[in-house]
Residue frames relative to the residue before (quaternion, step in Angstrom):
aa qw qx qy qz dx dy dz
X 1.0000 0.0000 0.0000 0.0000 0.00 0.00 0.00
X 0.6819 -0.5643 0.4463 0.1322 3.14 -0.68 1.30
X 0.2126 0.7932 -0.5696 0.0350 4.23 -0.41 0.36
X 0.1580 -0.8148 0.5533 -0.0706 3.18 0.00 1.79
X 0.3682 -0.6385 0.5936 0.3232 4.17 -1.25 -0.12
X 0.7436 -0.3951 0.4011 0.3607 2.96 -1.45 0.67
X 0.2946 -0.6729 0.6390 0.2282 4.09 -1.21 0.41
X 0.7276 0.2041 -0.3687 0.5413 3.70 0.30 0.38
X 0.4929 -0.6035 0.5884 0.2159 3.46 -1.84 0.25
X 0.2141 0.7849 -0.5613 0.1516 3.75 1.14 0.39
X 0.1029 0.8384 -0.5116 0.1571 4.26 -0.82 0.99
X 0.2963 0.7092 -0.5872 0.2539 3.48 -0.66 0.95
X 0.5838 -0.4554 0.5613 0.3698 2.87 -1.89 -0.57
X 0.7421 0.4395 -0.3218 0.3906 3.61 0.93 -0.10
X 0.5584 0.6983 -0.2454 0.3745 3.07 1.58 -0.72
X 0.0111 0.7607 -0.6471 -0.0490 3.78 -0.97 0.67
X 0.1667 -0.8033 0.5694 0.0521 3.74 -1.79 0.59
X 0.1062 -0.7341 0.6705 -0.0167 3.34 -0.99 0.40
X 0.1213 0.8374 -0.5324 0.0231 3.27 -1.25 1.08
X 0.3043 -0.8212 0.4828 0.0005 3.64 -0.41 1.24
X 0.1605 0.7965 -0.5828 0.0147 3.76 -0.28 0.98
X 0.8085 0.3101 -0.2724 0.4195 2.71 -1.78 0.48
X 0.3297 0.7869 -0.4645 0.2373 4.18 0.61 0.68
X 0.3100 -0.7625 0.5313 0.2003 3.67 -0.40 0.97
X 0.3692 0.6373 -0.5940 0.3234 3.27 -0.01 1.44
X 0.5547 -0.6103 0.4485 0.3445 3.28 -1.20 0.08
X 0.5824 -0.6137 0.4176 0.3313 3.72 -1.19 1.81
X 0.7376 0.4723 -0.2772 0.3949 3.80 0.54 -1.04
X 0.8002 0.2818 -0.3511 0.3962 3.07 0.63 -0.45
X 0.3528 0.6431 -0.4459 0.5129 3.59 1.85 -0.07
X 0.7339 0.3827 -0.3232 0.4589 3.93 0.26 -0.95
X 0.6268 0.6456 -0.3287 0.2868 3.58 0.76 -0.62
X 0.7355 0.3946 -0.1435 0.5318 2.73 0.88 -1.50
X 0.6043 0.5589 -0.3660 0.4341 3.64 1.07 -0.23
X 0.5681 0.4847 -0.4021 0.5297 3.68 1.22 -0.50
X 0.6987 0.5576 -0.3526 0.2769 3.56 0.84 -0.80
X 0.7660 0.4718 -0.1953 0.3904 3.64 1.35 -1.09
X 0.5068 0.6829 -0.4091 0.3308 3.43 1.66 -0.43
X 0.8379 0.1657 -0.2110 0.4754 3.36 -1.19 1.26
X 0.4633 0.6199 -0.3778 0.5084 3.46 1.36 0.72
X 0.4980 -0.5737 0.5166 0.3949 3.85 -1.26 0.81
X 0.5671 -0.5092 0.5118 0.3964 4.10 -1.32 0.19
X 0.7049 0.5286 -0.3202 0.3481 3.50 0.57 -0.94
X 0.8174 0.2050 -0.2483 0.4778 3.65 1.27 -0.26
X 0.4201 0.5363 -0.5308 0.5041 2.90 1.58 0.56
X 0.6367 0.5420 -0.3344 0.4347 3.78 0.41 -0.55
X 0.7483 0.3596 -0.2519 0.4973 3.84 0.87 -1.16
X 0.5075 0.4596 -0.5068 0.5237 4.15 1.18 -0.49
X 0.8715 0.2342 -0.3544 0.2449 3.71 -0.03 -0.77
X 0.4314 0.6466 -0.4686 0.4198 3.49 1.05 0.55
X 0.7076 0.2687 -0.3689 0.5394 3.38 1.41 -0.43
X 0.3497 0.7707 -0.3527 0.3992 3.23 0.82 0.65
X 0.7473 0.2460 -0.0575 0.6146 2.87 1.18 -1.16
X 0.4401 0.6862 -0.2359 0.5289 2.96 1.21 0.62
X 0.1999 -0.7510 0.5664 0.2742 3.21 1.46 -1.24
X 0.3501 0.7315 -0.4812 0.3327 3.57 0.74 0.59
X 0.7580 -0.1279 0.0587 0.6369 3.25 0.87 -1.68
X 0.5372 -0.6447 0.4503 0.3052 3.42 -1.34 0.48
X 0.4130 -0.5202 0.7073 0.2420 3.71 -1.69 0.19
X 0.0282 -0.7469 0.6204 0.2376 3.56 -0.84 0.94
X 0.5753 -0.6582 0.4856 -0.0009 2.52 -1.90 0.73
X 0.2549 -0.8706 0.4201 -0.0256 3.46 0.77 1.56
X 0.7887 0.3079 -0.0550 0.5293 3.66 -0.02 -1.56
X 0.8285 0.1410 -0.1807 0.5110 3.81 0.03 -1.16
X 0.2288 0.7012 -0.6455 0.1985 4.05 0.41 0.75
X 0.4665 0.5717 -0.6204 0.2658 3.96 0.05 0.69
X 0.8825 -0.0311 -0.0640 0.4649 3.14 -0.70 1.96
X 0.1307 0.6771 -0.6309 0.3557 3.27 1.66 1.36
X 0.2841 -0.6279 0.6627 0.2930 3.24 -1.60 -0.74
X 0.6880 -0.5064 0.3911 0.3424 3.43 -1.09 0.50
X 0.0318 0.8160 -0.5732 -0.0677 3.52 -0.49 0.36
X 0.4932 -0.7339 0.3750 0.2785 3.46 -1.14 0.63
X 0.7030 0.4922 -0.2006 0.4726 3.91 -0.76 0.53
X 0.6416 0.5468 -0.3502 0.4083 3.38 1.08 0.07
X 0.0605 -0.8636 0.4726 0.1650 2.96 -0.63 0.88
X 0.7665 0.3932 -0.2998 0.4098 3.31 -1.57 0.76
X 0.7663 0.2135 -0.0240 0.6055 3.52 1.97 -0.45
X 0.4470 -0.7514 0.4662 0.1354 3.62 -0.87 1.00
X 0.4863 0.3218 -0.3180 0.7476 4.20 1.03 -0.87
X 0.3994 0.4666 -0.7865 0.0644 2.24 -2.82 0.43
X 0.3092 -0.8306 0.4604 0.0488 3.05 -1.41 0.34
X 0.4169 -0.5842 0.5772 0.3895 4.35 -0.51 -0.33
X 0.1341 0.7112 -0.6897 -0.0198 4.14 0.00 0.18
X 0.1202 0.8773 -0.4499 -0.1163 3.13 0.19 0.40
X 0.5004 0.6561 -0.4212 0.3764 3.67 1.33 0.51
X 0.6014 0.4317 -0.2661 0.6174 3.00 1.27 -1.31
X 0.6936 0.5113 -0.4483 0.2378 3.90 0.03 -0.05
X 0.3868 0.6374 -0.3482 0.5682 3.10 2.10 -0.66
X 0.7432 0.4050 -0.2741 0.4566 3.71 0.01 -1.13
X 0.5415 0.5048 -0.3808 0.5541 4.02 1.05 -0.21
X 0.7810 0.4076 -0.2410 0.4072 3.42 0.46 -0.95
X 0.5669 0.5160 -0.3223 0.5554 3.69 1.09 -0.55
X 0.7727 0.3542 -0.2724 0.4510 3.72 0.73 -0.45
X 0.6132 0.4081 -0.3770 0.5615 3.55 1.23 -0.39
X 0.5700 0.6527 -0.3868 0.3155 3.58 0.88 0.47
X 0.5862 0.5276 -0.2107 0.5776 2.87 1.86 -1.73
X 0.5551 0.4846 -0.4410 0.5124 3.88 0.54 -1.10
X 0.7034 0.4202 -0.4224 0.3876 3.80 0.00 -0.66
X 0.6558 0.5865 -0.2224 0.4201 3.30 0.60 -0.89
X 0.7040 0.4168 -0.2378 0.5235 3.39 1.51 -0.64
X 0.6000 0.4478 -0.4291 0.5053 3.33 1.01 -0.15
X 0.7572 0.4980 -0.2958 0.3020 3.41 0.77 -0.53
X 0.3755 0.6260 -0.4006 0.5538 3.12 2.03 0.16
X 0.6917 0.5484 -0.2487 0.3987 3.58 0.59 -1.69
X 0.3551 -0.7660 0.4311 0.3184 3.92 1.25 -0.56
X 0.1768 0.7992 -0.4370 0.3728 3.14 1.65 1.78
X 0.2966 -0.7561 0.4765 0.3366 3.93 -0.39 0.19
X 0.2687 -0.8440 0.4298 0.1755 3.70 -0.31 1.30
X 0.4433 0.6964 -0.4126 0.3851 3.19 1.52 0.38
X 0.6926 0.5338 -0.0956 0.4756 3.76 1.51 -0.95
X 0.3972 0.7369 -0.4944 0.2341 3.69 1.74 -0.56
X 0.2580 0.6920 -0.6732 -0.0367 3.02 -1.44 0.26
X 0.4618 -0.7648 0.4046 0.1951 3.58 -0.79 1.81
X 0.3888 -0.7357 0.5503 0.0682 3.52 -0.29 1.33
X 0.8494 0.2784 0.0546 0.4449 3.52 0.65 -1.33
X 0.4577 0.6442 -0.5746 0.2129 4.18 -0.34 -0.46
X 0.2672 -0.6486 0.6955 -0.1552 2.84 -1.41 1.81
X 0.1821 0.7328 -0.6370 0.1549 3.77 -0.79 0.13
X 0.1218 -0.8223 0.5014 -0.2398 3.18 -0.81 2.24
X 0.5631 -0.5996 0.4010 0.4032 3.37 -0.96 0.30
X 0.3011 -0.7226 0.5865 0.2078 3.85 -0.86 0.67
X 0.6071 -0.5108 0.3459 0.5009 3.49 -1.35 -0.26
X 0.4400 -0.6183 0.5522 0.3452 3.73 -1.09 0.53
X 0.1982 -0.6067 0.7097 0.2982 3.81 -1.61 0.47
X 0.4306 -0.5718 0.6390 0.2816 2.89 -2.02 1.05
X 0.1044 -0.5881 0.8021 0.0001 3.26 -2.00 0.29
X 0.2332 -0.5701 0.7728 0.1530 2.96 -1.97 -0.14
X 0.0916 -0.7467 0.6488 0.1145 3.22 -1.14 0.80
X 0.4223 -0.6661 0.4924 0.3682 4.07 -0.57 1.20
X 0.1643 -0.6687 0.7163 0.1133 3.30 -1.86 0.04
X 0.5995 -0.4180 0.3842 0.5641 3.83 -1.24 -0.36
X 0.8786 0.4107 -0.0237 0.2424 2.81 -1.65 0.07
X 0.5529 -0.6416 0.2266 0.4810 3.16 1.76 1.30
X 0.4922 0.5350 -0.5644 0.3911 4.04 0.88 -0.50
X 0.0659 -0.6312 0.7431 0.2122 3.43 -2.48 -0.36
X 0.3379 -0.6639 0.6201 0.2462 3.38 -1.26 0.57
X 0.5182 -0.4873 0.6356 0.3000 4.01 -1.31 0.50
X 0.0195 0.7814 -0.6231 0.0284 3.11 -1.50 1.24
X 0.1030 0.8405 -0.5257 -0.0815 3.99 0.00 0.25
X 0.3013 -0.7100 0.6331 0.0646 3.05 -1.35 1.15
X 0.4777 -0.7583 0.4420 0.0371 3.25 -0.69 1.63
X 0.0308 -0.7492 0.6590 0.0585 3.93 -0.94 0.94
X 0.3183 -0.5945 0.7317 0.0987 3.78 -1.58 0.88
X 0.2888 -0.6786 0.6753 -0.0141 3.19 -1.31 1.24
X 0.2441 0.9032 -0.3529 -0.0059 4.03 -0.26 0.84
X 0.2656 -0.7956 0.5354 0.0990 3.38 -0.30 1.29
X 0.2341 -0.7394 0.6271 -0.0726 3.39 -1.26 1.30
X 0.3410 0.6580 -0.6602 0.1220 4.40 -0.35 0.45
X 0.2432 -0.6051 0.7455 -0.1378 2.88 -1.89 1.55
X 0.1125 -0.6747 0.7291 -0.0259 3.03 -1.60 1.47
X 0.4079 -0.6910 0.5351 0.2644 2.98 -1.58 0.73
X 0.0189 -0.8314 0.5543 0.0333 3.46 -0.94 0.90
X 0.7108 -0.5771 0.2621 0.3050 3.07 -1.76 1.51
């Protein structure tokens, strides 16, 4: 497993991180939902994607929207989607990051995610059999995601 650093220099006493490599989720919807939460408090970034995963509300879908569908509730945008794997894997990490600030003696009532980055990982080869003694190449994709929260007044 791969142990990369953080891509920004973000540093304080208020400031907390959390980093997650190597996650079998899908890049697009890992980047998506990451454009969506930056500069957002934890507490509604944590309760929008529970209904997310739900299928409540939707994550729009900005960059990869070829042959989205329309989804209801969005405002200000028409695509979006329900990832709801990669939203699990958002929520498990905006937990730990909480959990670190709350070690650091940070008030987790005040987070707000300054930073979230969310990259391609390395792919695993495979082989996938066919008829007739042949195989086709298969690679299963990993997302690499960085999470920092400050505490603000």
């Amino acid at each position: 497993m791969a142990r990369t650093g953080y891509s920004t220099d973000i540093t304080g006493d208020t400031v907390a991180r959390g980093k997650a490599n190597e996650l079998p989720i899908s890049p697009k919807h890992a980047m998506e939902i990451a454009r969506f939460i930056r500069n957002k408090k934890t507490g509604e970034v944590v309760s929008y994607l529970e209904d997310v995963v739900a299928e409540k509300k939707a994550i729009p879908f900005r960059r990869f929207n070829h042959k989205v569908a329309h989804k209801r509730g969005l405002s200000g945008w028409d695509a979006g989607r329900y990832p709801r794997k990669a939203s699990k894997a958002y929520l498990r990490l905006i937990h730990s990051v909480t959990k670190n600030a709350e070690y650091l003696g940070l008030d987790t009532e005040r987070l707000e995610i300054v930073h979230v980055a969310a990259n391609r990982g390395r792919g695993f080869e495979g082989i996938f059999p066919r008829a007739m003694g042949r195989a086709s190449p298969k690679r299963r994709e990993t997302v690499n995601i960085e999470i920092v929260v400050k505490e603000v007044q």
